[in-house]
C-alpha positions as CSV (number, residue, x, y, z in Angstrom):
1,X,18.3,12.3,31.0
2,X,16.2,14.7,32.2
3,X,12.9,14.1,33.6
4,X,11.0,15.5,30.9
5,X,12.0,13.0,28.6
6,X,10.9,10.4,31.2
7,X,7.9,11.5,31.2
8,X,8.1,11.7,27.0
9,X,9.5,8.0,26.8
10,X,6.3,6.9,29.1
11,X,3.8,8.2,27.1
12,X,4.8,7.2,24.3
13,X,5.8,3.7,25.6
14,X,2.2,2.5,26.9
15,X,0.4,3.7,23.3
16,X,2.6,2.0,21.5
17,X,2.6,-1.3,23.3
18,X,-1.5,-0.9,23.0
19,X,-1.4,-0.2,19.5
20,X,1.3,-2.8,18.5
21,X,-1.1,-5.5,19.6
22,X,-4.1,-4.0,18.2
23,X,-3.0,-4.5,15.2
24,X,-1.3,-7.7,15.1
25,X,-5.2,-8.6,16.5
26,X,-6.8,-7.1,13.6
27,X,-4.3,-8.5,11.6
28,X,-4.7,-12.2,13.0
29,X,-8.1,-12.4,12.3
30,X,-7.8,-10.9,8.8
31,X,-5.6,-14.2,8.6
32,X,-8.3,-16.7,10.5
33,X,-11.0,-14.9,8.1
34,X,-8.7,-15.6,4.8
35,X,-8.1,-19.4,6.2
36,X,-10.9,-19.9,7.9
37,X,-11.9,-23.0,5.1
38,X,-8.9,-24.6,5.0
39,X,-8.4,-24.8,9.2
40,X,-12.4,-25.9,10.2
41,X,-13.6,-29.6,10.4
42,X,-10.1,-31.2,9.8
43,X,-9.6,-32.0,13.5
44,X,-6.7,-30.1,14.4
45,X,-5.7,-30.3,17.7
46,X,-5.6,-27.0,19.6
47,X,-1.9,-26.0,19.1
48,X,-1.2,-26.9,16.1
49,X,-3.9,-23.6,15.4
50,X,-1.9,-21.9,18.3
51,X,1.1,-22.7,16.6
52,X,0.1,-21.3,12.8
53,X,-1.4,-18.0,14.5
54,X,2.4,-17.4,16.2
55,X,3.8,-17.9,13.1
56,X,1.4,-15.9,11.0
57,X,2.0,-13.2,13.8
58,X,5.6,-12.6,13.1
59,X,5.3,-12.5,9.1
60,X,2.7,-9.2,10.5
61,X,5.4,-7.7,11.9
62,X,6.1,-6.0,8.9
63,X,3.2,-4.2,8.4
64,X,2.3,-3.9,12.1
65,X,5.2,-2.2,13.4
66,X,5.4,0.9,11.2
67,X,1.6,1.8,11.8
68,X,1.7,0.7,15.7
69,X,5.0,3.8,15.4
70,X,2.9,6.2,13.9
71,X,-0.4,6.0,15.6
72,X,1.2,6.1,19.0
73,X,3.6,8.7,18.0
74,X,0.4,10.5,17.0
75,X,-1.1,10.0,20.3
76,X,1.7,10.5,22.2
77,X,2.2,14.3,20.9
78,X,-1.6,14.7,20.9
79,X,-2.4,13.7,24.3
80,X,1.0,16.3,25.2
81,X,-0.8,19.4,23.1
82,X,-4.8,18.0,24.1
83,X,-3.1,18.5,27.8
84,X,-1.4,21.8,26.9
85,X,1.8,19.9,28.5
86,X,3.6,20.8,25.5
87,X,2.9,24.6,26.1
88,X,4.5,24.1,29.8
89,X,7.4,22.2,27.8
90,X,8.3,25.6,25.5
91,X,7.4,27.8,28.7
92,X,10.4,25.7,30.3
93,X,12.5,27.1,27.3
94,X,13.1,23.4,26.0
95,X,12.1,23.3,22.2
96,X,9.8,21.1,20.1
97,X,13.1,19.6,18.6
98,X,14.7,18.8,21.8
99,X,11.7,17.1,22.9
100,X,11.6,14.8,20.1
101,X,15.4,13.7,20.9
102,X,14.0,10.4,23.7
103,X,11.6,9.4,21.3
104,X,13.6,9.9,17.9
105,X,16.3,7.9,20.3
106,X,13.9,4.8,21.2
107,X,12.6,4.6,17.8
108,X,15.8,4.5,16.1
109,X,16.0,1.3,18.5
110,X,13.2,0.4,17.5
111,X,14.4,0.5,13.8
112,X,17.9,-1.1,14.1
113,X,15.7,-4.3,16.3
114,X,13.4,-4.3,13.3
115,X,15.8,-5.0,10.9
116,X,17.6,-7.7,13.4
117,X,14.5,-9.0,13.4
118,X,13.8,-9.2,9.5
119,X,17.3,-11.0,9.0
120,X,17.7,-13.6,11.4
121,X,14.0,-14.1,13.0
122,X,12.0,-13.6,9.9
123,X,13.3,-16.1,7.4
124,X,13.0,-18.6,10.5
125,X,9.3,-17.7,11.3
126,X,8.1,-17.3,7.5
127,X,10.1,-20.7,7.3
128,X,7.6,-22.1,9.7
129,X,4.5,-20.6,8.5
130,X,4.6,-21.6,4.8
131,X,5.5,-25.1,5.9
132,X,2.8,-26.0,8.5
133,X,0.4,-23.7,6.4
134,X,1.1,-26.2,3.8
135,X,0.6,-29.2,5.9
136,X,-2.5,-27.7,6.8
137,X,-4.0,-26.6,3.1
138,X,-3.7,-30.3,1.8
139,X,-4.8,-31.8,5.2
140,X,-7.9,-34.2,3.8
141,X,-11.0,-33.1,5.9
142,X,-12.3,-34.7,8.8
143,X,-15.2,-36.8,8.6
144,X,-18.1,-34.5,8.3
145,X,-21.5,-36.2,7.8
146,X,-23.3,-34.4,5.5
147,X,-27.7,-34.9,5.5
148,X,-28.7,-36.7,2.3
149,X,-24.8,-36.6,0.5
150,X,-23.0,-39.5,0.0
151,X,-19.6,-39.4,2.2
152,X,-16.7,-41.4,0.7
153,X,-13.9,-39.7,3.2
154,X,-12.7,-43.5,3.9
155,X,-11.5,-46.4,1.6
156,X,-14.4,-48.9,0.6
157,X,-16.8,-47.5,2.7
158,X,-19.8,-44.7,1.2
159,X,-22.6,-43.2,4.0
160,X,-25.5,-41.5,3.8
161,X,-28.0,-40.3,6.4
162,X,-31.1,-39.0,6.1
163,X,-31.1,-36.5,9.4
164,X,-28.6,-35.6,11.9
165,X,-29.4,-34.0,15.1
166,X,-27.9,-30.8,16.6
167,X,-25.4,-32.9,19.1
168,X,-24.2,-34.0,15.8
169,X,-23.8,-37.2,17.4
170,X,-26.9,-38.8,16.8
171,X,-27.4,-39.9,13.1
172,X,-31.0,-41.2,11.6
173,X,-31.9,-43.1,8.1
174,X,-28.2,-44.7,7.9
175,X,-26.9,-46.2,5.0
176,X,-23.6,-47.5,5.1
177,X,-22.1,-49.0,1.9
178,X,-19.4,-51.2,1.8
179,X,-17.1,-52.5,-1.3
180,X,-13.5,-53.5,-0.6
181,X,-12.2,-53.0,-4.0
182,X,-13.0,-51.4,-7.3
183,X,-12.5,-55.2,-8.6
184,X,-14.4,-56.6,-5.7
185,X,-17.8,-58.5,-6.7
186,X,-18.5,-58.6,-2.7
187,X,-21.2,-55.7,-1.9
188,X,-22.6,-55.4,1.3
189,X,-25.2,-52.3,2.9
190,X,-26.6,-51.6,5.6
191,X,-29.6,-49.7,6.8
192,X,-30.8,-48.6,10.4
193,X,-32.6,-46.0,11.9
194,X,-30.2,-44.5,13.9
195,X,-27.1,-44.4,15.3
196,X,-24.2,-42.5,17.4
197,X,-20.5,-41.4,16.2
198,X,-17.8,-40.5,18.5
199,X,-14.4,-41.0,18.7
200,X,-12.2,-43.8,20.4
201,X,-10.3,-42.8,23.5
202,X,-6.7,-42.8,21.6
203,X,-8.0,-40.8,18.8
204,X,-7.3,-42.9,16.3
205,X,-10.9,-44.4,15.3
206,X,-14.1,-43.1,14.5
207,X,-17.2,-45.4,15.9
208,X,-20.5,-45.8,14.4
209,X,-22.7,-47.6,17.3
210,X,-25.9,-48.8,15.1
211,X,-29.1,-49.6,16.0
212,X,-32.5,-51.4,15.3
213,X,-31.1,-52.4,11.8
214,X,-30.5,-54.8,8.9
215,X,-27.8,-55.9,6.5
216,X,-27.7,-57.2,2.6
217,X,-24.7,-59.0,2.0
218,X,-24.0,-60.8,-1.3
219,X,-21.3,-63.3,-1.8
220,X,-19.9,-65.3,-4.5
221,X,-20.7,-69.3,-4.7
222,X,-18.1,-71.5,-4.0
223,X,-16.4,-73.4,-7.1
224,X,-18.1,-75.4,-9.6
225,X,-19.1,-74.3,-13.1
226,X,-21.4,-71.2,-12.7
227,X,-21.4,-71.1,-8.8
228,X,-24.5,-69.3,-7.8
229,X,-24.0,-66.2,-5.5
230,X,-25.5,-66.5,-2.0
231,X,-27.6,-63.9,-0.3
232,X,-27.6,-62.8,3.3
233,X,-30.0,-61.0,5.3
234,X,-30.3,-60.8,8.8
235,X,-31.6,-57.9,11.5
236,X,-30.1,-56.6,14.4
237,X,-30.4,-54.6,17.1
238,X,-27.3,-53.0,17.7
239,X,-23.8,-53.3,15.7
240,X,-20.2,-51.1,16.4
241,X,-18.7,-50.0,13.4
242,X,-15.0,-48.8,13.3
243,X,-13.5,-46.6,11.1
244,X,-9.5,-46.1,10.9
245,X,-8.6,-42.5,10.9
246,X,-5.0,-42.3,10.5
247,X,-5.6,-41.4,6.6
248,X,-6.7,-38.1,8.7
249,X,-3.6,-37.3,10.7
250,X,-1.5,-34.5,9.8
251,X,1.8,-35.1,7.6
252,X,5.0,-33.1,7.8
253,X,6.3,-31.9,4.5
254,X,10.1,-31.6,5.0
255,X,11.1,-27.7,5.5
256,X,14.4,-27.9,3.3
257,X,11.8,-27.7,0.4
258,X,10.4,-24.6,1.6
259,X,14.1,-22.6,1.8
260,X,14.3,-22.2,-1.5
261,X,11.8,-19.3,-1.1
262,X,13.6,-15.4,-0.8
263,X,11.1,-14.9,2.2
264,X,13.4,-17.8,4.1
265,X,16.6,-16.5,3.1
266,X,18.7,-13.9,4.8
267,X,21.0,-11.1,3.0
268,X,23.9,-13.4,3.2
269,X,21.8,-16.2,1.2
270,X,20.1,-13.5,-1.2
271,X,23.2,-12.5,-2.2
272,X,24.8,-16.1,-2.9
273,X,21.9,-16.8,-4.7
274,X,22.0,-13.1,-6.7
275,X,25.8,-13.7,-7.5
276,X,24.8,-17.4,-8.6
277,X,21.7,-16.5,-10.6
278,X,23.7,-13.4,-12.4
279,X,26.6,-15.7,-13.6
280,X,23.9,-17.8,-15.3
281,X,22.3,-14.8,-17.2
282,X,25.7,-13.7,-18.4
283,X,26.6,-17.2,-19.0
284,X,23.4,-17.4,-20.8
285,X,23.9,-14.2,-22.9
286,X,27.6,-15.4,-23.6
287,X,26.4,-18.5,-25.4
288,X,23.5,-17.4,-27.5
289,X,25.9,-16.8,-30.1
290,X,27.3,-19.9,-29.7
291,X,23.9,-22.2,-29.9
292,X,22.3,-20.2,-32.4
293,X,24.9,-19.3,-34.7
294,X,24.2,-23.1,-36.7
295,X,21.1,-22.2,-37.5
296,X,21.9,-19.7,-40.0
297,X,23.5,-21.3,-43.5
298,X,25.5,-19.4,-46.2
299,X,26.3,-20.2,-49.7
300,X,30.0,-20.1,-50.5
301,X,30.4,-17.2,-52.9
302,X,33.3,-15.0,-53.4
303,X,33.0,-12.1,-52.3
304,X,34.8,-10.5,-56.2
305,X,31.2,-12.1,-57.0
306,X,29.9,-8.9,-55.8
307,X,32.4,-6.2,-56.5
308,X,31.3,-5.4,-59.8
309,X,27.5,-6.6,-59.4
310,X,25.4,-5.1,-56.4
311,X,23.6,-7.3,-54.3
312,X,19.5,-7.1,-55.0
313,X,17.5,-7.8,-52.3
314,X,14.4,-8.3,-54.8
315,X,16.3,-11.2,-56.9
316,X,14.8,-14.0,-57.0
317,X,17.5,-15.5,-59.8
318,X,18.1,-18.2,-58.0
319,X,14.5,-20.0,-57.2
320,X,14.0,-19.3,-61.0
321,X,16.8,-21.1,-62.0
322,X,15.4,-24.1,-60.5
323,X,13.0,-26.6,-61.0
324,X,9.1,-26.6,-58.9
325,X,10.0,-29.3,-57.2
326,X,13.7,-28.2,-56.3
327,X,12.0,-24.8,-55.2
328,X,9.3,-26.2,-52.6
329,X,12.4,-28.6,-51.3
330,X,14.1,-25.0,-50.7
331,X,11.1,-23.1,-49.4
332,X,10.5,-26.3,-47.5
333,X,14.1,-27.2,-46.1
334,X,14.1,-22.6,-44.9
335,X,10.6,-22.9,-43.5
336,X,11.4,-25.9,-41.0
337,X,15.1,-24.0,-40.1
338,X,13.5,-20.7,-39.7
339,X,10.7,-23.2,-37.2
340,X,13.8,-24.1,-35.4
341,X,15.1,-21.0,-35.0
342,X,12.1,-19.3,-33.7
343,X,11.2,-22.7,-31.1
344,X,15.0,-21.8,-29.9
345,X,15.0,-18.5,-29.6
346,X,12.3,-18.5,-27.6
347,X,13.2,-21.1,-25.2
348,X,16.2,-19.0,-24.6
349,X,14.4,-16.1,-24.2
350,X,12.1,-17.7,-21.7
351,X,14.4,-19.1,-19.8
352,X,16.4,-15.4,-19.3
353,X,12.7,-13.8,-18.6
354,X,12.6,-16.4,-15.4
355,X,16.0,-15.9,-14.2
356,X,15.9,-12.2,-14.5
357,X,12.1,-12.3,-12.6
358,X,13.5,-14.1,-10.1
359,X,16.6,-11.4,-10.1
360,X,14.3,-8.8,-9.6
361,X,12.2,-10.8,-6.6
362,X,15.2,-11.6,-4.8
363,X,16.4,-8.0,-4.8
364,X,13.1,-7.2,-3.8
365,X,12.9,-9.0,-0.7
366,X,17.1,-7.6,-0.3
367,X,15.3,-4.5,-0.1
368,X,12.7,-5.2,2.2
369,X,15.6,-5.8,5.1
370,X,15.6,-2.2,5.1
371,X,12.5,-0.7,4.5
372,X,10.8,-1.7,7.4
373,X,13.5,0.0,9.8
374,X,13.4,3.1,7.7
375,X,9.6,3.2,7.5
376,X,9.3,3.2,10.9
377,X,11.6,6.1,10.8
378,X,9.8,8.2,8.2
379,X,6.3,7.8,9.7
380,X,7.5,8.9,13.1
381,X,8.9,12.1,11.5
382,X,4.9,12.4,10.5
383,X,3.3,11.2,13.5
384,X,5.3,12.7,15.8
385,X,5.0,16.6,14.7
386,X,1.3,15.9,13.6
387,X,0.2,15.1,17.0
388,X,1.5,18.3,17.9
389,X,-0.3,20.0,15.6
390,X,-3.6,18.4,15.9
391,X,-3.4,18.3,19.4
392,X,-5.9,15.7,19.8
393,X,-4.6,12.2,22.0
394,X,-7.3,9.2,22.3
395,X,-8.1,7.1,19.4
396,X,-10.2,9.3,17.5
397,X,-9.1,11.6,15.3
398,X,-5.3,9.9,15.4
399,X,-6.6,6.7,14.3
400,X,-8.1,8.6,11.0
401,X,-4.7,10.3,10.3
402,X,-2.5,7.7,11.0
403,X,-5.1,5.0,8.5
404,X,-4.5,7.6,5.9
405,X,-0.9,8.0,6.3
406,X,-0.2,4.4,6.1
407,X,-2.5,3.7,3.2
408,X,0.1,6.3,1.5
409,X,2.9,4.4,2.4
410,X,1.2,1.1,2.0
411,X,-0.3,1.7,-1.4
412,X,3.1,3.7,-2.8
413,X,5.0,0.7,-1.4
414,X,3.1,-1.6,-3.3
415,X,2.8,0.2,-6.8
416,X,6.5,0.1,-6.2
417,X,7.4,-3.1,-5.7
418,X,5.2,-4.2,-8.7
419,X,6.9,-2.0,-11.1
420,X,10.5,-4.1,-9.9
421,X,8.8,-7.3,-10.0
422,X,7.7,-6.0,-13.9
423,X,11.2,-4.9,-14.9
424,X,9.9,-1.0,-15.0
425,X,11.9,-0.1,-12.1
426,X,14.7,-0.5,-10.7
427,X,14.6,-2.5,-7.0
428,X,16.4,0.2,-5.3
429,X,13.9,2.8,-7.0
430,X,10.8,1.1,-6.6
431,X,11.0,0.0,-3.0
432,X,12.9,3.4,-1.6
433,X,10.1,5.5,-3.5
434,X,7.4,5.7,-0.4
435,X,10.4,6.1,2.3
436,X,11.2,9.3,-0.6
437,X,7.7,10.5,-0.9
438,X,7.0,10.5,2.9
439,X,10.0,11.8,4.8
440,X,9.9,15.4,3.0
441,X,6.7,15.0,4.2
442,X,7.6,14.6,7.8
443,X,10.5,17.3,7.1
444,X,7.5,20.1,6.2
445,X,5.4,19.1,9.2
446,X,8.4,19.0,11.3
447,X,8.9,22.3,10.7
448,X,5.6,23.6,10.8
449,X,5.4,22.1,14.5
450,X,8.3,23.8,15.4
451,X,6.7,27.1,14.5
452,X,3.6,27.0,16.1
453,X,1.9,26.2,13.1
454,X,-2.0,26.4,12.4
455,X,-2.6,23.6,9.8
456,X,-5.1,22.0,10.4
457,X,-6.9,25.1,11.9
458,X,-10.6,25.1,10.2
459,X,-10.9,29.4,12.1
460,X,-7.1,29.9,10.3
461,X,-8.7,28.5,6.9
462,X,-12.0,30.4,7.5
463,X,-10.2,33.5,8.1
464,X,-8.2,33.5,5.0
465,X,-10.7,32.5,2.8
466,X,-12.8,35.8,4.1
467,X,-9.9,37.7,4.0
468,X,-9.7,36.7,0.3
469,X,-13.4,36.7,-0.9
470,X,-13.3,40.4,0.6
471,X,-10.6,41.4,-0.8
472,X,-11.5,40.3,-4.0
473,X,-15.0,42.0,-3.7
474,X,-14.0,45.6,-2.5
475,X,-15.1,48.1,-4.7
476,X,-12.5,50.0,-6.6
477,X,-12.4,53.7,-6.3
478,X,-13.4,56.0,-9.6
């Protein structure tokens, strides 16, 4: 390898790395900002969060890697005109082509690691993600003292408080209700003017230190006919509360009924599950005939009934040959088979729409094994000759090129796989359609580069249109 292409390979190395976590960043907090509700005041410990943002880091990958490819390709190629190092480069008789060979090289690696990545890594980490993500959503919230709410967050037990302070330890106007049971005649309250809440030292108790108080306490009266209830009052000056909090720890919902999910499978599974689910359509289609067939009734009528008497789909000689009341048995007995017919028709047809939605989703996700390594392919093809055109490193102007690039490929992509997931396309169609629309694309910029091309030359532009408007203004002779 020759030292140029070192000195290729490092710039576009460093970019790339910088970029790559950039926007697995941005991405992470578009993730904390989307589940920002369901994460606060449920008293997570710390790495169960850590944990969730790993996970929801490696589902990124997808979208990250592509864009992190052509931004830093982009830079890369900028920086290398900006620096006029690419001038030196042709000077040295070594062609824009032949210096795209150590990068085209590393992200071809970069493509065939990609798709390692989306069939044995991804299924594992989206695995993960859904499952603790669950856990998570339906996590009851912590015990959060609201001022002036009632808080039922434990069994038996309803609070209120007046004021809490900004430690939001220190609570003031307490009223702590208590009531066993539903069924329970037993009520009991309390009311002090302040108090303290902290947790016990294992974690596993909340504690409500009262003080300068008093307590109400009914109670039923002990046997006899029409016991009278007793009352209890009595003051105090400090009381200890506990609360139990293992209704708040975090479950674990069992991950084998998560795998059912395409996004957990890899193209071994999706294709058991495609050779599976297409037996059942056909099976399905097979025996339509079959299940439907004694719905419909015929008269027994030769068919020499006919020969000489064509059939009249107007007749109605045979109602009128009955009675009223025979007639609305008829109409009665058609109306309740046609009922059936309908209701079973379009259970069947139902259940073939969700087995060939779920077709369709599964060959989507098929798909998506290999359009992230060819996407990263396709954008370099555009990032890569770009830069050189732009000549413009940094992340200014690149970062504006490369946005628009990808929102292309990001909004063709998803148009596409909508249209599968409708039936309008075909999977293969509607997922390959942005690698289609980009790489010619990256083909006519490629070969622009090569040729010294002035596209995005505003004096190039200028100068044509002049050349034009003059042209088009010359006075003809008489």
């Amino acid at each position: 390898m020759k030292k140029i292409h070192l000195l290729i390979l490092k710039s576009f190395i460093r970019p790339f790395i910088v970029t790559f976590f950039i926007v697995m960043f941005v991405l992470l907090m578009l993730f904390l900002f989307k589940y920002i509700d369901d994460l606060i005041g449920k008293g997570f410990e710390w790495y169960i969060i850590m944990e969730l943002m790993v996970y929801s880091s490696a589902t990124n990958v997808a979208m990250a890697l592509p864009l992190s490819v052509l931004l830093s390709s982009i830079m890369t190629y900028g920086s290398l005109g900006e620096n006029y190092e690419l001038v030196a480069i042709k000077s040295a008789g070594i062609s824009l082509r032949r210096a795209l060979y150590p990068m085209l090289i590393a992200v071809c690696g970069l493509s065939v690691s990609a798709f390692f990545f989306s069939e044995y890594m991804l299924p594992v980490a989206n695995l993960k993600y859904y499952n603790l993500l669950y856990d998570a959503r339906k996590q009851k919230t912590a015990f959060l003292i609201t001022e002036n709410v009632f808080n039922n967050s434990f069994p038996g037990y309803s609070i209120r408080v007046k004021h809490k302070d900004p430690d939001g330890q220190t609570l003031r106007g307490i009223m702590l209700y208590h009531k066993p049971d539903i069924q329970s005649t037993n009520m009991d309250v309390i009311f002090a003017e302040e108090g303290i809440m902290f947790r016990s030292p294992d974690n596993k108790s909340l504690i409500l230190r009262l003080k300068n108080g008093i307590q109400h306490q009914e109670l039923p009266g002990e046997g006899g006919y029409l016991p009278r209830q007793r009352y209890t009052r009595f003051r105090f000056s400090e009381r200890v509360q506990k609360f139990d909090l293992s209704g708040f720890a975090m479950g674990h919902t069992d991950e084998n009924e998560f795998r059912g999910a395409f996004q957990m499978m890899n193209l071994k599974q999706l294709n058991l599950w495609q050779d599976s689910t297409g037996k059942l359509i056909d099976l399905g289609l097979s025996r339509n005939y079959s299940l439907l067939s004694p719905y419909f009734k015929y008269f027994s009528v030769s068919h020499k009934f006919y020969k000489d008497k064509p059939f009249n789909k107007g007749s109605s000689d045979f109602l009128g040959s009955l009675t009223h009341e025979k007639q609305a048995s008829v109409l009665a007995n058609a109306l309740n088979q046609a009922k059936s017919f309908k209701d079973r028709v379009k259970e069947r047809a139902t259940r073939f729409g969700d087995l060939t939605l779920e077709s369709r989703r599964n060959r989507v996700e098929y798909q998506k094994k290999f359009t992230l390594s060819a996407a990263c392919l396709a954008l370099f093809l555009i990032g890569a000759p770009l830069g050189a055109i732009i000549r413009k490193g940094g992340l200014g102007l690149p970062v504006v090129v490369a946005v628009i690039f990808f929102l292309i490929y990001y909004i063709i992509s998803t148009i596409g796989e909508k249209f599968v997931k409708d039936g309008d396309l075909a999977p293969t169609i509607g997922m390959w359609i942005a690698i289609a629309v980009l790489t010619p694309i990256g083909m006519f910029l490629s070969y622009k580069a090569a040729n010294d091309s002035e596209l995005f030359n505003v004096e190039a532009y200028n100068k044509f249109i002049k050349k034009m408007t003059g042209y088009f203004t010359k006075k003809k002779p008489v």
